[in-house]
N, CA and C atoms as an extended XYZ file, in Angstrom:
516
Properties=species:S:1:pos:R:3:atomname:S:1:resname:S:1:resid:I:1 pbc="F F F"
N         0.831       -1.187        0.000 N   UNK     1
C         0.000        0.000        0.000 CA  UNK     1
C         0.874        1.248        0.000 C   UNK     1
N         2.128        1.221        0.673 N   UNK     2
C         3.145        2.459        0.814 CA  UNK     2
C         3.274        2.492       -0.631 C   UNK     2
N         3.911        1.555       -1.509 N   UNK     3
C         4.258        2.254       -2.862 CA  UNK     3
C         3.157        2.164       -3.491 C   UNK     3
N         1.955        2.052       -3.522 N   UNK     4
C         0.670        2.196       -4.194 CA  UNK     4
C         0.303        3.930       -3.779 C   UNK     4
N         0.598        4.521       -2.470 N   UNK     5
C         0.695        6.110       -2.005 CA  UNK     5
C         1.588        6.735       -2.485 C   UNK     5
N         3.307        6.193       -2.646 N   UNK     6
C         3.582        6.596       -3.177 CA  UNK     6
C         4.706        7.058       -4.541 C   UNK     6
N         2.691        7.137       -5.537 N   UNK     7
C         3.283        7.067       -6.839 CA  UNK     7
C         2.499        8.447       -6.807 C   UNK     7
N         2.712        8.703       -8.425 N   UNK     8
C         2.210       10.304       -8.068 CA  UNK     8
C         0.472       10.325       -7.858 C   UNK     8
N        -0.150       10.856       -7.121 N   UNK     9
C        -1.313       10.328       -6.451 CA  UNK     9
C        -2.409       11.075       -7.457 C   UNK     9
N        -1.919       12.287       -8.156 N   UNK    10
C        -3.065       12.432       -9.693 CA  UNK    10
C        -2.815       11.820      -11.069 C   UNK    10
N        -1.988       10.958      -11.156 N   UNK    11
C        -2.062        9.943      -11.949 CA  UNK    11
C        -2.722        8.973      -12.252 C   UNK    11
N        -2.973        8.757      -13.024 N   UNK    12
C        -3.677        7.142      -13.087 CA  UNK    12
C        -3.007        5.764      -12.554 C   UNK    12
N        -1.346        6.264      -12.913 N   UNK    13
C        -0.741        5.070      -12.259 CA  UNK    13
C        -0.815        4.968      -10.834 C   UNK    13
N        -1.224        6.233       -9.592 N   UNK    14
C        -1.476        6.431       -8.097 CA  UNK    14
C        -2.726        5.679       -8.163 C   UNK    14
N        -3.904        6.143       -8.986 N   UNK    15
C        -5.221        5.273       -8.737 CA  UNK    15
C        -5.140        4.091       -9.041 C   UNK    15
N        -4.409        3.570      -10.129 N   UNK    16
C        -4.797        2.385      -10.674 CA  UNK    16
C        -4.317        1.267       -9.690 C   UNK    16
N        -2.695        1.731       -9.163 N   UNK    17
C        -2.393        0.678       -7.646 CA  UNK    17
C        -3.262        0.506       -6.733 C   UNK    17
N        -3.777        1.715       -6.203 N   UNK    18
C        -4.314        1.887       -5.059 CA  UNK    18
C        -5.551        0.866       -5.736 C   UNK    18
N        -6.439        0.829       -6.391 N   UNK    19
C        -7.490        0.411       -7.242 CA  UNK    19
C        -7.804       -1.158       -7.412 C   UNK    19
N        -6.356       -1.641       -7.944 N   UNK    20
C        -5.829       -2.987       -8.262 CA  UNK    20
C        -5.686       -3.298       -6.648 C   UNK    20
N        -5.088       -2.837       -5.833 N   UNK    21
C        -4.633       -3.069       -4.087 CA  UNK    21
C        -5.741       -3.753       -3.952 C   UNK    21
N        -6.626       -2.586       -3.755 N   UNK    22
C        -8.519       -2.902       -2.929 CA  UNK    22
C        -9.171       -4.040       -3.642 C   UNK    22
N        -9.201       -3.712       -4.989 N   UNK    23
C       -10.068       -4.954       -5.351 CA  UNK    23
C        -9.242       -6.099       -5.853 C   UNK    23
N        -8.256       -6.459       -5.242 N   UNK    24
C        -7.813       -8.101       -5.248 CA  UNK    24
C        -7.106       -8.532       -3.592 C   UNK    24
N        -6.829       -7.472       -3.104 N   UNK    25
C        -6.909       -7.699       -1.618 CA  UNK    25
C        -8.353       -7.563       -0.743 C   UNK    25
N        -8.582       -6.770       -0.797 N   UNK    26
C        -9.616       -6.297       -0.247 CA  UNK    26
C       -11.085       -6.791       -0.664 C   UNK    26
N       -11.232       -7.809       -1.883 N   UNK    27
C       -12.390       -7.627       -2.599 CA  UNK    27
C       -12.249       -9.101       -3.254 C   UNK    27
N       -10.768       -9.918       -3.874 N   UNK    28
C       -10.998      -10.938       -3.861 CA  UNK    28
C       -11.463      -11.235       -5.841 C   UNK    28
N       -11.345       -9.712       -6.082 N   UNK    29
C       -12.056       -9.730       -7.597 CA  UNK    29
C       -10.824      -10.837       -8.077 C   UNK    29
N       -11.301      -11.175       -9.472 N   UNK    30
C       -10.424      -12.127      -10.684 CA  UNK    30
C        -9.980      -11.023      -11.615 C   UNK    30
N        -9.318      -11.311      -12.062 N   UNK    31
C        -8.480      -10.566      -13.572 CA  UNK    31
C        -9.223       -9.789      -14.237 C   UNK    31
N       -10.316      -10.431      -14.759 N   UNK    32
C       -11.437      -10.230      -15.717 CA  UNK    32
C       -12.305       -9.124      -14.829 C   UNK    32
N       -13.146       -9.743      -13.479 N   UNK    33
C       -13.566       -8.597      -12.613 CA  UNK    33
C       -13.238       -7.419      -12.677 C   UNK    33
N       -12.000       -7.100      -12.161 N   UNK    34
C       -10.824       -6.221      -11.737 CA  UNK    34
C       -10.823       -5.364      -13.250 C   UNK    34
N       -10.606       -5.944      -14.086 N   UNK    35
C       -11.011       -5.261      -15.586 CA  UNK    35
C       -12.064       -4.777      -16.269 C   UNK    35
N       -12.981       -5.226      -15.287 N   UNK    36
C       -14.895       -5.035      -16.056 CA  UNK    36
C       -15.261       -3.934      -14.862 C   UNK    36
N       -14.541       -3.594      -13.330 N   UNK    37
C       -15.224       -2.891      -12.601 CA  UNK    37
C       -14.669       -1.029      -12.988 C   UNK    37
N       -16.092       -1.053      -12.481 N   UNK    38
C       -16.411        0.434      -12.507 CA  UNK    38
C       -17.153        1.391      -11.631 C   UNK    38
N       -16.546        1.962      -11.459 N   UNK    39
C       -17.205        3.227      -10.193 CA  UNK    39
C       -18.313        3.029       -9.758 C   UNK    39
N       -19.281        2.668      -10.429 N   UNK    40
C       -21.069        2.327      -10.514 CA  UNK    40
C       -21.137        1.332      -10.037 C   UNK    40
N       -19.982        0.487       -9.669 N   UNK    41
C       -20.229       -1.223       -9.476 CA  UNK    41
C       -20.001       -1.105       -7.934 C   UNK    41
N       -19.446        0.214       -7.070 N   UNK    42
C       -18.946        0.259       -5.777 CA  UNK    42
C       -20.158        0.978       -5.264 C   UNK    42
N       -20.614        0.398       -4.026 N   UNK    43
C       -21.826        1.390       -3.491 CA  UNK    43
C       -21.436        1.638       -2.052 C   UNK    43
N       -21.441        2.536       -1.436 N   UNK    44
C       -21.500        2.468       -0.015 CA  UNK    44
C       -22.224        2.927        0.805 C   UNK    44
N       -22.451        1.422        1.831 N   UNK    45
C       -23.887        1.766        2.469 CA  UNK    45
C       -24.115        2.615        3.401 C   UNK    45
N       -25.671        2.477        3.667 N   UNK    46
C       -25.470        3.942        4.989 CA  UNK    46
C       -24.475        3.217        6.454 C   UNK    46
N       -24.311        2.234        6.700 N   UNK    47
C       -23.255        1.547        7.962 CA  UNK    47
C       -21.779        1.794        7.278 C   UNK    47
N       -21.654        2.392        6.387 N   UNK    48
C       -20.366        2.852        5.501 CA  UNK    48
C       -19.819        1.686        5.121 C   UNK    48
N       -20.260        0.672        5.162 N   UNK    49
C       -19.973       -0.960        4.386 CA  UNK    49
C       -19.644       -0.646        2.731 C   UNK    49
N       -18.817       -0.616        2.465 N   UNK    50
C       -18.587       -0.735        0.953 CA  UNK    50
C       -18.450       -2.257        0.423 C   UNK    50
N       -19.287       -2.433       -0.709 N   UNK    51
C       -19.788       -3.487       -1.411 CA  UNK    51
C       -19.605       -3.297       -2.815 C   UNK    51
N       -19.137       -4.064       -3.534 N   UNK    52
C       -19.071       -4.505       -5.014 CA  UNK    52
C       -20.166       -5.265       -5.697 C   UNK    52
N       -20.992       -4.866       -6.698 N   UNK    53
C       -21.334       -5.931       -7.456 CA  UNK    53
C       -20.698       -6.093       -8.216 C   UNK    53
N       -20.615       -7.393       -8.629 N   UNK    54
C       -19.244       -7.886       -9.578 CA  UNK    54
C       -19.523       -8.426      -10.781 C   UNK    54
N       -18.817       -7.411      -11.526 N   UNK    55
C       -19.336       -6.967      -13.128 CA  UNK    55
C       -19.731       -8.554      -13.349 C   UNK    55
N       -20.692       -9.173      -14.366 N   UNK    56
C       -21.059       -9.972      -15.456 CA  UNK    56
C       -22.016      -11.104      -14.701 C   UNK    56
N       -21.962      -10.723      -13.130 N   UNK    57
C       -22.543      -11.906      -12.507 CA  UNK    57
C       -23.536      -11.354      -11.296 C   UNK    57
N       -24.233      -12.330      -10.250 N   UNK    58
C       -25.000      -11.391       -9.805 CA  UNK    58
C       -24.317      -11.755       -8.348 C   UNK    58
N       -22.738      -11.848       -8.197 N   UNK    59
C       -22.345      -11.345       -6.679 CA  UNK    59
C       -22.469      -10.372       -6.618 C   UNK    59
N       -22.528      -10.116       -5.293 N   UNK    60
C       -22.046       -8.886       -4.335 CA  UNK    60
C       -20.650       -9.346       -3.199 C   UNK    60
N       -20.202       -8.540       -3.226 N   UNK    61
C       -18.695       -8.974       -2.585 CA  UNK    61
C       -18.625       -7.405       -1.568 C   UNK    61
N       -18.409       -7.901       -0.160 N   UNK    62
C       -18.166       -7.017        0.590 CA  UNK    62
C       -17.065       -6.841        1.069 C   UNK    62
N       -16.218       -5.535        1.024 N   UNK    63
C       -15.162       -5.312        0.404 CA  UNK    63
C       -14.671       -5.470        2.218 C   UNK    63
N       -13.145       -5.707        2.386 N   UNK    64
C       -12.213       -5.649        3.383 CA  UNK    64
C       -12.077       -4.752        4.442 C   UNK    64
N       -12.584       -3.940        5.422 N   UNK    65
C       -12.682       -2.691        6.179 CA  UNK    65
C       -10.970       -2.116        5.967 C   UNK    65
N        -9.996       -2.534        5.591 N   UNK    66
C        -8.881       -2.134        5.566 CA  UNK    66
C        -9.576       -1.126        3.795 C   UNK    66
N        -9.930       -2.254        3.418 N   UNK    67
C        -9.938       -1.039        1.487 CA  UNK    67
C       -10.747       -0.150        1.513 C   UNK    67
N       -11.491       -0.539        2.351 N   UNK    68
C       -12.918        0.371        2.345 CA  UNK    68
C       -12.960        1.649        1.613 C   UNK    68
N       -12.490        2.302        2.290 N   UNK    69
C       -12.009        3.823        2.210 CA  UNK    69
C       -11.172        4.291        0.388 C   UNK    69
N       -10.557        3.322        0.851 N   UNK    70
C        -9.590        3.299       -0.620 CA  UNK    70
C       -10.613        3.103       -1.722 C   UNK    70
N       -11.268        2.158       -1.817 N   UNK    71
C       -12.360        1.818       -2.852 CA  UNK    71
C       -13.460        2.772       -3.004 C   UNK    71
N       -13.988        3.210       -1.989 N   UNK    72
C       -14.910        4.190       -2.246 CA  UNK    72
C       -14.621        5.705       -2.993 C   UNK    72
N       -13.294        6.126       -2.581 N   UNK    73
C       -12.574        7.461       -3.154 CA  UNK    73
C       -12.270        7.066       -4.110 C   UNK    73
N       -11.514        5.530       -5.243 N   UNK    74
C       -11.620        5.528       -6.285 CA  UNK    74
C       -13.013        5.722       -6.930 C   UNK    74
N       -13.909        4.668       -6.437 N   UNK    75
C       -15.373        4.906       -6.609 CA  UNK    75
C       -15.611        6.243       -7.410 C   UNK    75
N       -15.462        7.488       -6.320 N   UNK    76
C       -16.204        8.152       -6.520 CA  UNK    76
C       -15.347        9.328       -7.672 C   UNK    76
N       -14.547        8.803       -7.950 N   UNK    77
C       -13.136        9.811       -8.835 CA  UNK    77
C       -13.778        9.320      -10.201 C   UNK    77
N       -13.892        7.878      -10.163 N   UNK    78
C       -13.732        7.504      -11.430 CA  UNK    78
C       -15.414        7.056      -12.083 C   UNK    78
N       -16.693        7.251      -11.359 N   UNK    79
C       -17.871        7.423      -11.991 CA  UNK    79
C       -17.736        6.482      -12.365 C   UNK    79
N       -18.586        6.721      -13.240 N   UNK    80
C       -19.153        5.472      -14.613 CA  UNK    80
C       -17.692        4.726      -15.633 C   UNK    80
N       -16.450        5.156      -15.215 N   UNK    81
C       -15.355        4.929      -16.058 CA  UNK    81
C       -14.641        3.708      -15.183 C   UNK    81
N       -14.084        2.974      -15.419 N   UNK    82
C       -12.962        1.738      -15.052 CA  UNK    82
C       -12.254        2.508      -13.668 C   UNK    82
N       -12.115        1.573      -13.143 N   UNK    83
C       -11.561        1.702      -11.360 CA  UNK    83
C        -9.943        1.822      -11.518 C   UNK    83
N       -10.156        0.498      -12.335 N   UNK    84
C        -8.344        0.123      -12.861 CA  UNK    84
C        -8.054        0.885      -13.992 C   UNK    84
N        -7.233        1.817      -14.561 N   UNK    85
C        -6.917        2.306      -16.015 CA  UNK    85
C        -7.579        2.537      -16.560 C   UNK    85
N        -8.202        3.467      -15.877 N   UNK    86
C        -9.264        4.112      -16.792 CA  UNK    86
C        -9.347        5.191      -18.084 C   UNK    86
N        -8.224        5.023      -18.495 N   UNK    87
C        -7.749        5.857      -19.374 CA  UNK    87
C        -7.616        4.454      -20.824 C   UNK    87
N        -7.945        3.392      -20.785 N   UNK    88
C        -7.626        2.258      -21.581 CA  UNK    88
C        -8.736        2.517      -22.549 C   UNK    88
N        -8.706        1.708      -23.779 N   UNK    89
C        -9.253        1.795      -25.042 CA  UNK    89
C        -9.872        0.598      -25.158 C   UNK    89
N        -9.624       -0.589      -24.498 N   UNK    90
C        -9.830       -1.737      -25.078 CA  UNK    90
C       -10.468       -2.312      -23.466 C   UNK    90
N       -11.930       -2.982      -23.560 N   UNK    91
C       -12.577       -3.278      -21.745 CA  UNK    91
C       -11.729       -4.273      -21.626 C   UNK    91
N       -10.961       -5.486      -21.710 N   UNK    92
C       -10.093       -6.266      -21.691 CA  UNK    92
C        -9.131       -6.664      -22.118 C   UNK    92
N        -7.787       -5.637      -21.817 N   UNK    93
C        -6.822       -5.930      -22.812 CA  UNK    93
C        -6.281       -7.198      -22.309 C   UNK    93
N        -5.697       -8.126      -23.153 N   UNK    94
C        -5.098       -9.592      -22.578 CA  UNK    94
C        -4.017       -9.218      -21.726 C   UNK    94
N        -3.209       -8.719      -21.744 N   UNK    95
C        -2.280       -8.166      -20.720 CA  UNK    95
C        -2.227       -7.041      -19.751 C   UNK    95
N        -2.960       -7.049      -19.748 N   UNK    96
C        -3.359       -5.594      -18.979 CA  UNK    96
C        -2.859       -5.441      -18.344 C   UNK    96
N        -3.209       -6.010      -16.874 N   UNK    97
C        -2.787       -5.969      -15.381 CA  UNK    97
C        -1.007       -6.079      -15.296 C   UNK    97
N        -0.818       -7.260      -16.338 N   UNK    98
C         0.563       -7.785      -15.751 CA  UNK    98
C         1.580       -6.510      -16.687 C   UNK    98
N         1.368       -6.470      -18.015 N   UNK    99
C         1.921       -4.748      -18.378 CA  UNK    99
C         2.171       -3.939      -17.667 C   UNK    99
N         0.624       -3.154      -17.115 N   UNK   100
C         0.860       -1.907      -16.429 CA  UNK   100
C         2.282       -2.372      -14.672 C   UNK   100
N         1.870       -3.400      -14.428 N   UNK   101
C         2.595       -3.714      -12.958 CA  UNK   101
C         3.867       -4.052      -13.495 C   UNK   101
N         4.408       -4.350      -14.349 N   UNK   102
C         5.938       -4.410      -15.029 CA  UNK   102
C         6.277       -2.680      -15.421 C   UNK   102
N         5.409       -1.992      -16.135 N   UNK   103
C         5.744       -0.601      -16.606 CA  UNK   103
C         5.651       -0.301      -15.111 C   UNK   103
N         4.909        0.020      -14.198 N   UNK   104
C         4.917        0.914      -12.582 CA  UNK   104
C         5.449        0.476      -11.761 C   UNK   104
N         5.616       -1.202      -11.789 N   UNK   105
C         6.538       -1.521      -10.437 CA  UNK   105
C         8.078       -1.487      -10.894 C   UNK   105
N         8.220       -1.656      -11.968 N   UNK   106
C         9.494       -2.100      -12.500 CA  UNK   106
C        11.305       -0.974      -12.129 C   UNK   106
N         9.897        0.454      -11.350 N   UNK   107
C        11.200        1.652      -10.872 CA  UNK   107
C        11.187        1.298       -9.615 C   UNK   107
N        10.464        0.139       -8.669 N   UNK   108
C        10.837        0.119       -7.420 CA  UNK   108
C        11.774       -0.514       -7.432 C   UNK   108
N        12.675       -1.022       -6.107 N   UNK   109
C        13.353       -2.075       -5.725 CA  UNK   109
C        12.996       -2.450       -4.601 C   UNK   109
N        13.179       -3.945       -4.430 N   UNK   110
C        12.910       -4.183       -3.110 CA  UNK   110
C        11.572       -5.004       -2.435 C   UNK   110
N        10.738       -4.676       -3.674 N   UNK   111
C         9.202       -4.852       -3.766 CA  UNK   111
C         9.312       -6.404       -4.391 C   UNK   111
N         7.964       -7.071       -3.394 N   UNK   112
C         7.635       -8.716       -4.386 CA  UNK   112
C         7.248       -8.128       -5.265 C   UNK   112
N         7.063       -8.848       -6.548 N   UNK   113
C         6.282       -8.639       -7.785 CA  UNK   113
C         4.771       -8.684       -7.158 C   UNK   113
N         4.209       -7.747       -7.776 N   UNK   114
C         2.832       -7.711       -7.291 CA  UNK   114
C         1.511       -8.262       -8.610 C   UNK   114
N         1.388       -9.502       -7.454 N   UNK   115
C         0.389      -10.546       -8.726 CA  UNK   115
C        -1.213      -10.528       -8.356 C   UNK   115
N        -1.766       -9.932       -9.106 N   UNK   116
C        -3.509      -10.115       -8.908 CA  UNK   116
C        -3.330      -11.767       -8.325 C   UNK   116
N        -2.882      -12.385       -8.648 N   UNK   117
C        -3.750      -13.847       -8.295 CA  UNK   117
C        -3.001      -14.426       -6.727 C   UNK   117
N        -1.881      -13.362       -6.393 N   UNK   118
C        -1.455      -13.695       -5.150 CA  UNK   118
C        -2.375      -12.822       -3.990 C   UNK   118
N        -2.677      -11.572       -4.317 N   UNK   119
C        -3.749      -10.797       -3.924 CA  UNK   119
C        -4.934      -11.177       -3.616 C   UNK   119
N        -5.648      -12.077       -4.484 N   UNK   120
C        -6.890      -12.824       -4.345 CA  UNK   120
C        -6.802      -13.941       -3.761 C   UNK   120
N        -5.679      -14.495       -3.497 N   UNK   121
C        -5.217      -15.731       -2.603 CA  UNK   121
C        -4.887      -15.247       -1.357 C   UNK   121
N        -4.251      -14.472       -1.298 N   UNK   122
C        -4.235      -13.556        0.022 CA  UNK   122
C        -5.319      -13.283        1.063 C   UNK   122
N        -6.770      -12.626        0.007 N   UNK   123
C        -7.960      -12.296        0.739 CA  UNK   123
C        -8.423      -13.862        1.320 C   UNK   123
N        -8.586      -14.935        0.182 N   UNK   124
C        -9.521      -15.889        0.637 CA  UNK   124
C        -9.046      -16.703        1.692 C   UNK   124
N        -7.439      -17.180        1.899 N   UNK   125
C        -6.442      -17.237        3.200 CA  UNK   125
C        -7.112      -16.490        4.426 C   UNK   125
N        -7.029      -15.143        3.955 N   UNK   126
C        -7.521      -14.306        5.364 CA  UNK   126
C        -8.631      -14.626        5.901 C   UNK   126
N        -9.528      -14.823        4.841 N   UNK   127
C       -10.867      -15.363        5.352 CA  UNK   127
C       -10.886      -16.440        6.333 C   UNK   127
N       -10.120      -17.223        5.599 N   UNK   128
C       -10.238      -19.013        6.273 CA  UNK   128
C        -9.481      -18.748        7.787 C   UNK   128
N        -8.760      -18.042        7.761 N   UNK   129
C        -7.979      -17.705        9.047 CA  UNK   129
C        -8.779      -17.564        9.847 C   UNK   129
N        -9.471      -16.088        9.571 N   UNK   130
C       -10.401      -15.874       10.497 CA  UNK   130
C       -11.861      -16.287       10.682 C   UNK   130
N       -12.152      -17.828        9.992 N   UNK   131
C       -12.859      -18.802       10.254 CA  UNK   131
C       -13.811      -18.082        9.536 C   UNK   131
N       -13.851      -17.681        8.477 N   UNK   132
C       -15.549      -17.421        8.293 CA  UNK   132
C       -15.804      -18.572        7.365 C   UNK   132
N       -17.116      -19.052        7.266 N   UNK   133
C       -17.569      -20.210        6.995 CA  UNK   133
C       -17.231      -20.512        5.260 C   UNK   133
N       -16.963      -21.443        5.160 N   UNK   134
C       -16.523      -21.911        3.399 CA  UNK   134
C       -17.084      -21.357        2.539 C   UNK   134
N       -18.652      -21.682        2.886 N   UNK   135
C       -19.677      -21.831        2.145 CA  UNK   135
C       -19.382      -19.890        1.849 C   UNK   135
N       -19.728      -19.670        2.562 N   UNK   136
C       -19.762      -17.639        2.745 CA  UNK   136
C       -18.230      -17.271        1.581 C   UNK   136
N       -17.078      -17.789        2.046 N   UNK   137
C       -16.043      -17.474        1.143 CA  UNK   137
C       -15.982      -17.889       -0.539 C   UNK   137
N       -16.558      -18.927       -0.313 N   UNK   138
C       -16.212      -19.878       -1.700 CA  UNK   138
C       -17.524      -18.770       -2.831 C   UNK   138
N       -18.698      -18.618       -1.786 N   UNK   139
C       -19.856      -17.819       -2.901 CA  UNK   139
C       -19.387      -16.588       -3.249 C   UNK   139
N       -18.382      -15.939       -2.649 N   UNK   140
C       -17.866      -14.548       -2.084 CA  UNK   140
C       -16.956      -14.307       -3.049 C   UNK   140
N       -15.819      -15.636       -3.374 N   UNK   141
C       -15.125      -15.872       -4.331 CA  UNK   141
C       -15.566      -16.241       -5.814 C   UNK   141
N       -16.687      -16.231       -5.828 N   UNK   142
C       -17.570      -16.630       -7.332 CA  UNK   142
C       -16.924      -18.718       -7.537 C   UNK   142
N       -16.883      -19.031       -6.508 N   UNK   143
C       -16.359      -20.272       -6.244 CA  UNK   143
C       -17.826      -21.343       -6.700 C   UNK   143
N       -17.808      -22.339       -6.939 N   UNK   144
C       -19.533      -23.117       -7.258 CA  UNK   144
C       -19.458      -24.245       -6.171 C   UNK   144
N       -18.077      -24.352       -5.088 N   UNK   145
C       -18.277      -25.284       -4.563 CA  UNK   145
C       -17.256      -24.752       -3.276 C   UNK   145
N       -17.898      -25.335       -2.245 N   UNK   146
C       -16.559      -25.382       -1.275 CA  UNK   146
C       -14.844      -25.713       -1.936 C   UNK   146
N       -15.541      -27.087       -2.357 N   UNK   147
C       -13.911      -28.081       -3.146 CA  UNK   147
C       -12.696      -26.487       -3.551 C   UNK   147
N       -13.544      -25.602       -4.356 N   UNK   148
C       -11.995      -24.900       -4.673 CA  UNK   148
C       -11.848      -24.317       -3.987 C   UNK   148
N       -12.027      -24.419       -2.676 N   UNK   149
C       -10.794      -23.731       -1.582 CA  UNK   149
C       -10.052      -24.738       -1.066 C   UNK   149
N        -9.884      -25.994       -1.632 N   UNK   150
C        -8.812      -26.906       -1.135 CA  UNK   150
C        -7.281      -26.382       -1.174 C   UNK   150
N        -6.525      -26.023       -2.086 N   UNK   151
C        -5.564      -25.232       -2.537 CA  UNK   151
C        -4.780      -24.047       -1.403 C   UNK   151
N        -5.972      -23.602       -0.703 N   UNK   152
C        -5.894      -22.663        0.022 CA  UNK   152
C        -5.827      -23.139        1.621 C   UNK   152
N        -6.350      -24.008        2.081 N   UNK   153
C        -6.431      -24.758        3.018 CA  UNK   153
C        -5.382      -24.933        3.762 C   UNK   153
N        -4.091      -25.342        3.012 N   UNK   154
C        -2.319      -25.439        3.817 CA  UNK   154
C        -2.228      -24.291        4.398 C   UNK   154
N        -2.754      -23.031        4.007 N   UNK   155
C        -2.101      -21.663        4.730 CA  UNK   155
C        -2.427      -21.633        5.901 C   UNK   155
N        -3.546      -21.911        6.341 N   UNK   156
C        -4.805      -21.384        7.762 CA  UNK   156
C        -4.214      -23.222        8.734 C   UNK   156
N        -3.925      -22.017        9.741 N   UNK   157
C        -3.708      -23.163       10.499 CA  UNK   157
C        -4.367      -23.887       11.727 C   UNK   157
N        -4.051      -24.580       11.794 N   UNK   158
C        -5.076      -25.969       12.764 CA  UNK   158
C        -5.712      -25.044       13.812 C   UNK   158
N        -6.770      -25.364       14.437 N   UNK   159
C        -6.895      -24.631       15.509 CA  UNK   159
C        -7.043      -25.138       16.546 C   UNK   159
N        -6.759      -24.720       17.484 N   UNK   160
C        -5.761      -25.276       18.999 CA  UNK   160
C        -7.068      -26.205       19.801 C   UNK   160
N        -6.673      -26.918       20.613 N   UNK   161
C        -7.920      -27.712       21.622 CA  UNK   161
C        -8.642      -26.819       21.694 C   UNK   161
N        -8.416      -26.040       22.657 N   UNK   162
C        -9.511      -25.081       23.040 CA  UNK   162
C       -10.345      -24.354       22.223 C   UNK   162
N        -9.919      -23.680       21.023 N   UNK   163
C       -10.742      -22.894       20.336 CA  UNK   163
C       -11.678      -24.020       19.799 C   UNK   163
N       -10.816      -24.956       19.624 N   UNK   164
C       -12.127      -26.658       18.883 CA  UNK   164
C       -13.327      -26.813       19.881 C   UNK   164
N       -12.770      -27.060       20.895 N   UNK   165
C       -13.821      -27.124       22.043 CA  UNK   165
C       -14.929      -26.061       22.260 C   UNK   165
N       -14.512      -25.022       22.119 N   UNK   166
C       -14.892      -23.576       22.294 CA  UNK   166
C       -16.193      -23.576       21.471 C   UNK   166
N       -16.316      -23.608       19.880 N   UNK   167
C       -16.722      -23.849       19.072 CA  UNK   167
C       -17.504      -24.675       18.273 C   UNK   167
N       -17.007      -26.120       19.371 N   UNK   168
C       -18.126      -26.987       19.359 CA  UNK   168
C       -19.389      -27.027       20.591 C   UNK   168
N       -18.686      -26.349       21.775 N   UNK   169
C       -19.783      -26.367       22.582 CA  UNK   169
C       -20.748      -25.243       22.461 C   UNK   169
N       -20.519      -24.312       21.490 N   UNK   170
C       -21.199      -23.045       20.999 CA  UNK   170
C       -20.736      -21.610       21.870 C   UNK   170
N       -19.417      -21.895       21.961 N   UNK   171
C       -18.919      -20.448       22.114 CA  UNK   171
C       -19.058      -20.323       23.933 C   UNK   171
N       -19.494      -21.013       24.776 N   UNK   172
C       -19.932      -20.671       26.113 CA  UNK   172
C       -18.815      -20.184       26.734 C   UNK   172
């Protein structure tokens, strides 16, 4: 998020990090998502909950309280126009994402390569961590089954006697 702040912040390349950040950390979008969303697709509610509907399908994805903020100020910059590069010609260029993050990351040092699909693996990890139920992540993830969060499963780790116990006796 530091070098997503700071790039030059009226640029497109300042929004488009910050943009790409929220909706594959924060939001969990896919490639294609992340490429189809648009200002109109971010709503925020009156509990200041910011929510995505996610272009081509009929989720709703409720965005990370860390992006929140971030997503809504792109939101509201970029209207009816693309969240990510909104300055682009083409609604899906085949390279899009991984271009622009080779042209903008490529003056840092020091930095992992920053991968949409490690981003979106990131969020659904976090999820499982903090136990929210499969079923809730996997629909959240545009997933059709629990099964593809197997993959993800090695990260989140065992949870201790007690919290098992805890959890099976209903929290008492």
């Amino acid at each position: 998020m530091m070098w997503a702040r700071g790039l030059p912040p009226l640029s497109t390349h300042g929004g488009s990090a910050l943009a790409l950040l929220a909706l594959g950390a924060g939001c969990g979008l896919s490639r294609r998502e992340v490429l189809a969303a648009r200002g109109t697709h971010v709503t925020v509610l009156p509990s200041e909950t910011v929510v995505v509907t996610v272009p081509g399908s009929d989720r709703l994805v409720v965005c990370r309280a860390m992006w929140e903020q971030v997503l809504a100020d792109r939101a509201r910059s970029a209207g009816d126009g693309y969240l990510f590069l909104p300055q682009r010609q083409t609604p899906e260029p085949k390279n899009g994402i991984t271009n622009w993050v080779k042209r903008t990351q490529g003056r840092s040092t020091g930095l992992p390569e920053l991968k949409l699909a490690r981003l979106r693996s990131s969020w659904i990890v976090e999820l499982l961590r903090q136990r929210v139920p499969e079923d809730v992540v996997a629909a959240a993830a545009g997933m059709s089954s629990t099964a593809g969060l197997a993959p993800y499963r090695s990260w989140v780790p065992k949870l201790t006697a007690e919290a098992t116990r805890r959890m099976l006796r209903g929290w008492a």
